[in-house]
DOVEXFI-7618 format. One record per residue (C-alpha): chain; residue number from 0; residue in one letter; z, x, y. Coordinates in nm, 4 decimals, padded with zeros to 6 digits, always signed. Last residue first. Layout:
BEGIN
+-------+------+------+----------+----------+----------+
! chain ! resi ! resn !       c3 !       c1 !       c2 !
+-------+------+------+----------+----------+----------+
!     A !  NUM !    a !        Z !        X !        Y !
...
+-------+------+------+----------+----------+----------+
# end
This chain:
BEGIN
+-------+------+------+----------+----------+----------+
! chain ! resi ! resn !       c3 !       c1 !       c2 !
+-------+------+------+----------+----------+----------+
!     A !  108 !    x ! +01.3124 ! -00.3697 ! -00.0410 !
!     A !  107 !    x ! +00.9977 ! -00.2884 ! +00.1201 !
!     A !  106 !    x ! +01.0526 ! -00.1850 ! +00.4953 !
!     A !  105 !    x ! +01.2018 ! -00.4329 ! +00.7466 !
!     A !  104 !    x ! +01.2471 ! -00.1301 ! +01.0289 !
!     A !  103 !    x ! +01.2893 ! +00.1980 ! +00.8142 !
!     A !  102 !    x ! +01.0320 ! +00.4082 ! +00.6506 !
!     A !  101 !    x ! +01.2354 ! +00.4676 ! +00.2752 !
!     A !  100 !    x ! +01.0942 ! +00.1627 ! +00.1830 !
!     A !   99 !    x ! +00.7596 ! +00.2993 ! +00.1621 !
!     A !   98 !    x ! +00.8923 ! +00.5700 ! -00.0458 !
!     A !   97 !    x ! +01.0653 ! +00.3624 ! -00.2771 !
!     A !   96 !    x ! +00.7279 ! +00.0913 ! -00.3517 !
!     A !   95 !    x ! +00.5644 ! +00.4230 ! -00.4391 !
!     A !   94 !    x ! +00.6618 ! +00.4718 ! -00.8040 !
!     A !   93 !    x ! +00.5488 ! +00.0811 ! -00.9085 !
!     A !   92 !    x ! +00.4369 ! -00.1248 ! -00.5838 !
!     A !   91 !    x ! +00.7437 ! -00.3251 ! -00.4225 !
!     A !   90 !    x ! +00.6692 ! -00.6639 ! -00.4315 !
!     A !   89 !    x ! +00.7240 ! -00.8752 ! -00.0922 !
!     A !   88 !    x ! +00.4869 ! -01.2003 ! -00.2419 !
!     A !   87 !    x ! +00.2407 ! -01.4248 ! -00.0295 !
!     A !   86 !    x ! -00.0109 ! -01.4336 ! -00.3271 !
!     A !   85 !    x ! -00.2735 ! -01.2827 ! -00.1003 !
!     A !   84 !    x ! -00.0156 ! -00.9503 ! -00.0518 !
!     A !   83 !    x ! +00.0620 ! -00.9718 ! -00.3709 !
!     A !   82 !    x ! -00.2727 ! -00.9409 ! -00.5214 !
!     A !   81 !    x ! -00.3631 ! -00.6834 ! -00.2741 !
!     A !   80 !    x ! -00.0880 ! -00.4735 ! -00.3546 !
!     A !   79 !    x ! -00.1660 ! -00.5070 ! -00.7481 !
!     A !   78 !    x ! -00.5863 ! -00.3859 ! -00.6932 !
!     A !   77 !    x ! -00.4039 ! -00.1121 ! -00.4553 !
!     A !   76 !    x ! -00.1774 ! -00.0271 ! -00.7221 !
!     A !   75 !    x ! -00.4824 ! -00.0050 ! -01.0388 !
!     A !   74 !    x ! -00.6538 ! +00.1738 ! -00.8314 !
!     A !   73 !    x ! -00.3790 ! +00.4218 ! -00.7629 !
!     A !   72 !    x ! -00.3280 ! +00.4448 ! -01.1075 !
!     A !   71 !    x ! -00.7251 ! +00.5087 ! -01.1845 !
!     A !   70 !    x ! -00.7034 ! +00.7884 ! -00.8865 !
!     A !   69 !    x ! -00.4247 ! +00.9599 ! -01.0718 !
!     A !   68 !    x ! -00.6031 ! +00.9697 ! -01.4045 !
!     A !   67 !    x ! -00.8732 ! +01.1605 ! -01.2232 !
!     A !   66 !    x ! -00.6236 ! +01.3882 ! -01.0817 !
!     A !   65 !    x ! -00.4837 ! +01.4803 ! -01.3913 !
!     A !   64 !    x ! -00.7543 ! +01.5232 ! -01.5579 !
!     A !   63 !    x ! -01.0288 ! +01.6822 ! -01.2976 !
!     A !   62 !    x ! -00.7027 ! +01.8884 ! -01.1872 !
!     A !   61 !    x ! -00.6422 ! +02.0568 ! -01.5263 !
!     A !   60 !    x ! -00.9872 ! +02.1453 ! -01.5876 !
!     A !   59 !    x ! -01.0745 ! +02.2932 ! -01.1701 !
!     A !   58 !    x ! -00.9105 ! +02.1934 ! -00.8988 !
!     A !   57 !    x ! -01.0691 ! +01.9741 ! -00.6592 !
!     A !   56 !    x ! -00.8778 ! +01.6871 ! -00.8613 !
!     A !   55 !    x ! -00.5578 ! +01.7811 ! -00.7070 !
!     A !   54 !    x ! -00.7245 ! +01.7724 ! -00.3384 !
!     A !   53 !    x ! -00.8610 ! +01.3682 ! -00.4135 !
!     A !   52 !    x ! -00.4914 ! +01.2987 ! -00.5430 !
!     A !   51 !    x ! -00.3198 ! +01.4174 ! -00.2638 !
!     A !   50 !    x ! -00.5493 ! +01.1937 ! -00.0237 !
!     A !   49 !    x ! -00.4980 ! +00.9016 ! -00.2862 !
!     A !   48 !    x ! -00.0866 ! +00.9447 ! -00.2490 !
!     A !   47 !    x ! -00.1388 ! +00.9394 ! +00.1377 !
!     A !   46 !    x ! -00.3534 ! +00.6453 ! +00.1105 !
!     A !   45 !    x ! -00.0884 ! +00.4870 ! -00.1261 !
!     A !   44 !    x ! +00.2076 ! +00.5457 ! +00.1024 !
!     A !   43 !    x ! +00.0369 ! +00.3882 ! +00.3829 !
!     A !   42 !    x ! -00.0906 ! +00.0827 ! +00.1742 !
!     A !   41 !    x ! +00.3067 ! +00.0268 ! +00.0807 !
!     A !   40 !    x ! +00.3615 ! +00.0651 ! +00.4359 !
!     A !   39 !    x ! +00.1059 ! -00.1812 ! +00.5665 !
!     A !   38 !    x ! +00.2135 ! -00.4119 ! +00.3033 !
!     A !   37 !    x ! +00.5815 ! -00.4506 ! +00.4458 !
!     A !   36 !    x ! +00.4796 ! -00.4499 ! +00.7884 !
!     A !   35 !    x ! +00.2227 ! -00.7415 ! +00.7344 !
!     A !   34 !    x ! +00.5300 ! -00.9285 ! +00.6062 !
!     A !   33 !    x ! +00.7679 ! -00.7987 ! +00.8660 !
!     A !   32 !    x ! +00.4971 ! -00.9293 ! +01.1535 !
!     A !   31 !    x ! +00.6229 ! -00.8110 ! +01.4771 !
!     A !   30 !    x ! +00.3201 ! -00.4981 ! +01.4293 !
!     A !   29 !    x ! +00.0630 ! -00.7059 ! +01.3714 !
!     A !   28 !    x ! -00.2607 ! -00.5838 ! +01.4396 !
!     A !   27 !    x ! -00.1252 ! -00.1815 ! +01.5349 !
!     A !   26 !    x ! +00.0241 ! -00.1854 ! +01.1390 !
!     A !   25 !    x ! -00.2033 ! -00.4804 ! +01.0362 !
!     A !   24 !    x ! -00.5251 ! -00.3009 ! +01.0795 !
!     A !   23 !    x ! -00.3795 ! +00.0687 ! +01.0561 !
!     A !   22 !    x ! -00.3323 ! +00.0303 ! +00.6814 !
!     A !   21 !    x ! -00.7108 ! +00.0762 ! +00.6963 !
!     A !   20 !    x ! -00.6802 ! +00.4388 ! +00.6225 !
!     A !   19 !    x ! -00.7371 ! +00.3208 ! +00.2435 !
!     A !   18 !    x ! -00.8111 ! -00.0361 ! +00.1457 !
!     A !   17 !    x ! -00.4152 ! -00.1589 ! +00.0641 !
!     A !   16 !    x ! -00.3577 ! -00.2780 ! +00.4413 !
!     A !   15 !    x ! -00.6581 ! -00.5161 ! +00.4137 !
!     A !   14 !    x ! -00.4274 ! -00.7380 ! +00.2025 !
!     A !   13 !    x ! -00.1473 ! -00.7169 ! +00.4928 !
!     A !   12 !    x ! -00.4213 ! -00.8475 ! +00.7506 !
!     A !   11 !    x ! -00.5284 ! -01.1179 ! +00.4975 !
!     A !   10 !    x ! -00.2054 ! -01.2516 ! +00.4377 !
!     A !    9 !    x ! -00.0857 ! -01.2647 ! +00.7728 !
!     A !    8 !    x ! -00.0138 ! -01.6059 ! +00.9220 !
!     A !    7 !    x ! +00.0134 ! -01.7549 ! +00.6102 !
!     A !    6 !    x ! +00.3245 ! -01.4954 ! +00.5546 !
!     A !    5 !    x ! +00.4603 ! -01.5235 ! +00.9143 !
!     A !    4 !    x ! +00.4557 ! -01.9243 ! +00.8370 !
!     A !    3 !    x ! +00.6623 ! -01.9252 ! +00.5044 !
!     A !    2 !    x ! +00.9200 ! -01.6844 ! +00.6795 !
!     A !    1 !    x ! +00.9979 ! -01.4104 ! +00.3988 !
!     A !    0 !    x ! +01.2484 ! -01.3864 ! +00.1577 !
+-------+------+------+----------+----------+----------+
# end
């Protein structure tokens, strides 16, 4: 459970975790902050997942599918990470919630 105050404190920081490379905002913003922490992982994982995504759809037929179906399910996280995070909740994201708990230091659960 997370400290009522930490989470006010940092909503929007951990919500601007899910937009891509900015996952650095509350990772260097707020780095004592195990609520911004938690999001700033998840959003790490994602970009990472996004960046893999963009080179799969550079290949040709299969990759345009698969890849473009990709990119809608990583929408489709970022738009649920972001809703958490501005809910005040410590979700783990479907598939990649694991990974980012995998980082150490008050990672998702």
């Amino acid at each position: 459970m997370a400290d009522p105050k930490d989470v006010e404190q940092n909503k929007a920081l951990a919500a601007i975790g899910y937009l891509g490379i900015l996952f650095l905002v509350p990772m260097l913003a707020a780095p004592k902050s195990p609520f911004a922490q938690f999001h700033a992982k998840q959003g790490m994982v994602l970009f990472i997942a996004a960046i893999i995504m963009s080179v799969i759809l550079a290949i040709p037929f299969i990759g345009w599918v698969v890849g473009g179906i990709g990119e809608v399910f990583i929408l489709i996280l970022m738009i649920m990470g972001i809703l958490n995070a501005v809910n005040g909740q410590e979700k783990p994201l479907p598939v990649i919630g694991k990974f980012a708990g995998q980082m150490g230091g008050g990672a998702p659960k």
